[in-house]
C-alpha positions in Angstrom: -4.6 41.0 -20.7 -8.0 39.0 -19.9 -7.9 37.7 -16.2 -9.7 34.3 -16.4 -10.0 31.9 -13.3 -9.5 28.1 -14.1 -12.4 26.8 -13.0 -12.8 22.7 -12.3 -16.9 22.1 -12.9 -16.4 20.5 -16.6 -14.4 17.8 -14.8 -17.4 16.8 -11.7 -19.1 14.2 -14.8 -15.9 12.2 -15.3 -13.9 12.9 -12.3 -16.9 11.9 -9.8 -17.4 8.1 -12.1 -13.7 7.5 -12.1 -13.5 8.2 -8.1 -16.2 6.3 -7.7 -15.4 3.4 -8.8 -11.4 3.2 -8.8 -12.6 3.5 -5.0 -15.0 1.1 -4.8 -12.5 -1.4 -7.2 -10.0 -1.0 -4.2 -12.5 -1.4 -1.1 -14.9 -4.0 -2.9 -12.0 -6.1 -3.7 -9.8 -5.9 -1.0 -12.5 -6.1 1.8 -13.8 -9.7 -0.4 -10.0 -10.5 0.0 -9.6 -10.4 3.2 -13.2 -11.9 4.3 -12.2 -14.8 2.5 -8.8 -15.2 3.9 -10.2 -14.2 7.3 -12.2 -17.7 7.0 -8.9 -19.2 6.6 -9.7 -20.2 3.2 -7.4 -22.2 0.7 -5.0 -19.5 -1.6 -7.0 -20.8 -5.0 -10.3 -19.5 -3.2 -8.9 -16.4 -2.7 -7.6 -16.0 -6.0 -10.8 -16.9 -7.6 -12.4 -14.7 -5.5 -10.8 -11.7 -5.6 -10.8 -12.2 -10.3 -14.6 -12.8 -9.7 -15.4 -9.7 -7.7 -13.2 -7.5 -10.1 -15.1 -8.6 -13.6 -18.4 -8.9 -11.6 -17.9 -5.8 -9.8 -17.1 -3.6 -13.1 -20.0 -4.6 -14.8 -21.6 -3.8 -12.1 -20.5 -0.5 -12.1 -21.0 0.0 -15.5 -24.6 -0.6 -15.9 -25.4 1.3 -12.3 -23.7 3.9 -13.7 -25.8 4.0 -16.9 -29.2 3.0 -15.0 -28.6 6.0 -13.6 -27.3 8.7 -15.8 -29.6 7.2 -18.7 -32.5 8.5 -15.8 -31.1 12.0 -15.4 -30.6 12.2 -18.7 -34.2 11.5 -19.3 -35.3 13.5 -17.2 -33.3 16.7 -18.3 -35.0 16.0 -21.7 -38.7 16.1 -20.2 -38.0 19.2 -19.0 -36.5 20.7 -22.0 -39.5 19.3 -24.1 -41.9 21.0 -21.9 -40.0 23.9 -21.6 -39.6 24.2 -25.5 -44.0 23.8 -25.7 -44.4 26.2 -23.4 -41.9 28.4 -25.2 -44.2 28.0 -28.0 -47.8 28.1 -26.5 -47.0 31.0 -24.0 -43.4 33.2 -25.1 -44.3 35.9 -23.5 -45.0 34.2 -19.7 -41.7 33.0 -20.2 -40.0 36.2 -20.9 -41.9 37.3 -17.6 -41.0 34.3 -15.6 -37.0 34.9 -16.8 -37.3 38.3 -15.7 -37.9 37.5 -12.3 -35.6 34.9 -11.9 -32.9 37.3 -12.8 -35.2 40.1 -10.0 -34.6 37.5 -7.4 -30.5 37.5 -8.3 -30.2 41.4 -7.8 -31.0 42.8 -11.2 -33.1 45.6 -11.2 -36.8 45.3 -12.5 -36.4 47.0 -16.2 -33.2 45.6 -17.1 -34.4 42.1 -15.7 -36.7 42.6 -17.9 -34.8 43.8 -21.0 -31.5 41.0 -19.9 -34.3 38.5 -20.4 -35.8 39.5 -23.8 -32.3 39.7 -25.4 -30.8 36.4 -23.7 -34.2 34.7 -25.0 -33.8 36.5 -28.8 -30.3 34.6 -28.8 -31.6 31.3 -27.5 -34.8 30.8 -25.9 -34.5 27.1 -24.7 -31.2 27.3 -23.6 -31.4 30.8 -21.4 -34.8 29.0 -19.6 -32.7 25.3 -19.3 -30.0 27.1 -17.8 -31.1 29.4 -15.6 -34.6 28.3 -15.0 -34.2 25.0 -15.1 -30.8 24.3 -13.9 -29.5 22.6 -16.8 -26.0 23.4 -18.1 -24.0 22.3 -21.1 -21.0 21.1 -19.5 -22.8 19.3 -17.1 -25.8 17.6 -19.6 -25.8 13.7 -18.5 -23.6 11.3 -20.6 -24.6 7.8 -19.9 -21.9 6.1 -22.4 -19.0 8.3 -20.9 -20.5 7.8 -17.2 -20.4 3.6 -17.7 -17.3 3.7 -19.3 -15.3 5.5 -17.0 -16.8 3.7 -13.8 -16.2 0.4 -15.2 -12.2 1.0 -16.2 -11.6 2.6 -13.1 -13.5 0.2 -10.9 -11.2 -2.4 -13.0 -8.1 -0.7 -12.1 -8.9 -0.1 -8.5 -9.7 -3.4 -8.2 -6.4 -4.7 -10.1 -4.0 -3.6 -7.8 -5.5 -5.6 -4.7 -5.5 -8.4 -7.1 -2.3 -8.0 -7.7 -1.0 -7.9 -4.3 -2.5 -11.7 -4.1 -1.0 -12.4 -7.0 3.0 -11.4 -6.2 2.1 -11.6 -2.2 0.9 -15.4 -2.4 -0.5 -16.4 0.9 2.0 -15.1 2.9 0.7 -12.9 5.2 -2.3 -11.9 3.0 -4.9 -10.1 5.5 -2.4 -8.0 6.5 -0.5 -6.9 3.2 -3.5 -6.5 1.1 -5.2 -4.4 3.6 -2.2 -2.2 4.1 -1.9 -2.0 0.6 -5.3 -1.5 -0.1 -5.0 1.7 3.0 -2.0 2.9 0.5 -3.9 2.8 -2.6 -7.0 4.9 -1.2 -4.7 7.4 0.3 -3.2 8.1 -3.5 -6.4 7.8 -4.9 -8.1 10.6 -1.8 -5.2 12.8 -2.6 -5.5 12.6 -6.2 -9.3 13.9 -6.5 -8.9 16.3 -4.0 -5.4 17.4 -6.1 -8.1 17.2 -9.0 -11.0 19.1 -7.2 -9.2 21.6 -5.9 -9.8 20.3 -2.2 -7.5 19.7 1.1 -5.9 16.6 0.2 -6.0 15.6 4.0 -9.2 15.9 3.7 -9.4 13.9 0.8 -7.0 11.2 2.0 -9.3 10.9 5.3 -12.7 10.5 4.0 -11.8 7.6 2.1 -9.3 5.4 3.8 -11.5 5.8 6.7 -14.9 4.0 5.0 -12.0 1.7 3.6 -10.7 0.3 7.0 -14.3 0.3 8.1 -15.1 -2.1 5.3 -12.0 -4.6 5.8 -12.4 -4.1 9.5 -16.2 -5.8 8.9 -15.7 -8.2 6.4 -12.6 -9.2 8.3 -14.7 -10.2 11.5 -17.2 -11.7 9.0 -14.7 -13.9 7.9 -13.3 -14.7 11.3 -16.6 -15.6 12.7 -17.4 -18.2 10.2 -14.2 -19.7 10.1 -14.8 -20.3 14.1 -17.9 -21.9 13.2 
């Protein structure tokens, strides 16, 4: 029987947009709740508000998201392009070059030499883009995947904050949004660190820590211009 390890990296892509913005959905939204109803603001405001930040705040997400993977992704194909001429124009510097890289990893000189030649008969490009480069298939950017995921779960982080304005009414708001919002974040810590293969304390701590930083400021925000 083949002993295989289940290894987690084919899920960083996804599982860091998702995190990302199911995090910044609850924060972003729950923090603009509570600012506004900080400045003692009517219920309507803080209705309007809180739907505004949520569509606003996922297409935000969304084209951040792709902004920036769209810029890895171009880059990762510059360097295979000029990996692939120089492949052409000079093969046998290349062999060389993936010799040593495999030196410098504890392969002895002649079969450094001979690992390289064989790995590059099978595939050139993608021996030199993985292990020269640092490109690897599982990880190749995906700007399409990237937007979409941040963008659904900014929209269902920032839903359940909504939500408690919705049900709640104005009834205590400050304080039951940003309770809830400290619930939310301690699922969604728990969950990627489940997912990652991390301490879920750790997980938990890390984010509804920035989180009660955020309502904590926006709060006092919102308190200081009501007193004005």
């Amino acid at each position: 029987m083949t002993h295989k390890e289940l290894h987690r990296q084919h899920r960083v892509g996804w599982l860091r947009a998702s995190v990302l913005g199911a995090n910044d959905g609850i924060i972003s939204t729950s923090s603009l709740i509570i600012g506004v109803a900080s400045a003692h603001s009517a219920y309507d405001s803080v209705l309007v508000a809180a739907a505004a930040g949520l569509v606003a705040g996922a297409i935000s997400m969304a084209a951040g998201e792709y902004v920036s993977v769209c810029a890895q992704s171009d880059t990762e194909k510059s360097d295979l392009a000029l990996e692939r001429k120089s492949l052409i124009n000079h093969y046998e510097e290349e062999v060389i070059e993936l010799a040593e890289i495999y030196e410098e990893r504890g392969v002895e000189s002649t079969l450094a030499l001979k690992v390289a030649r064989q790995m590059m008969a099978h595939d050139a490009l993608g021996a030199h883009a993985r292990d020269d480069i640092g490109i690897a298939i599982h990880s190749t950017a995906q700007p399409l995947l990237a937007a979409f995921s941040s963008a659904l779960s900014f929209i269902v982080g920032a839903a359940l904050p909504l939500a408690i304005v919705i049900f709640n009414g104005d009834k205590n708001l400050t304080v039951t949004v940003a309770l809830s919002a400290l619930v939310f974040l301690a699922v969604l810590g728990a969950l990627s660190a489940f997912l990652g293969a991390a301490k879920i304390y750790t997980g938990v701590l890390r984010v509804t820590l920035w989180g009660a930083l955020a309502m904590t400021v926006t709060s006092l925000i919102g308190t200081t211009f009501n007193g004005v």
